[in-house]
C-alpha positions, 0 to 999 in steps of 0.5 A: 760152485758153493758161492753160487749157491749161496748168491742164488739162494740168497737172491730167491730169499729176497726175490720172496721177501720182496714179492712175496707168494703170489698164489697165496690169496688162492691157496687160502680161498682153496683151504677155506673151501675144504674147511667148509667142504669137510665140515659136519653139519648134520647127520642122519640118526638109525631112526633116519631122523637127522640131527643138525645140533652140535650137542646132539651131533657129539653125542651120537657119535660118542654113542656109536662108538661106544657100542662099536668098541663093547665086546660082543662075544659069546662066552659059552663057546670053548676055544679050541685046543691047539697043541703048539710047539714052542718055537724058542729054545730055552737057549734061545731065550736065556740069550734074548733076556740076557742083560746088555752091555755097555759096549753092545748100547755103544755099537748100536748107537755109533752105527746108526746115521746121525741125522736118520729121525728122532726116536720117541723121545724125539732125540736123534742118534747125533744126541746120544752120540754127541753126549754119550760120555754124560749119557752112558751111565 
């Protein structure tokens, strides 16, 4: 079962070596198309005057979402007072600050799959568990 395949992944690979992809010629006619498709020539202004520019085409866009992100709330209003209950206990909390061991960082990386996806600092869980006696200190 294994040397099959092997024998026919190895032949598809050279099939493609050899022939190459037919269909590429289409797919980057097809890409080229959306390219130009999705473009931005030109917009129209608040004014309905249309900008076909590119330097006024930056700006306006800039401009439109500088105004979007300013704060358009009214000081002068009061908030409202909410009497809310603390939904943690102090136990709760002391628990949740508590500095973590060693041992509980060892369990949470060897019960993780290996091969799942990097984390943000784009290593897997087969880094760390590969190299946790460099990395535990």
């Amino acid at each position: 079962m294994l040397f099959n395949q092997r024998y026919w992944g190895q032949y598809a690979c050279k099939q493609w070596l050899v022939d190459g992809d037919r269909n590429s010629h289409f797919f980057h006619q097809s890409t080229s198309a959306r390219k130009i498709r999705c473009n931005i020539v030109r917009i129209k202004d608040e004014t309905g005057v249309w900008l076909d520019e590119i330097e006024s085409i930056k700006n306006k866009f800039i401009l439109n979402f500088s105004h979007r992100l300013e704060t358009k709330r009214c000081s002068s209003l009061p908030l409202p007072e909410l009497s809310i209950s603390p939904l943690i206990t102090m136990e709760d909390n002391h628990e949740l600050i508590h500095h973590v061991s060693e041992e509980e960082i060892y369990t949470a990386i060897f019960q993780m799959n290996p091969y799942k996806a990097p984390g943000l600092d784009g290593f897997g869980a087969s880094f760390y568990q590969q190299h946790w006696s460099i990395l535990k200190d």
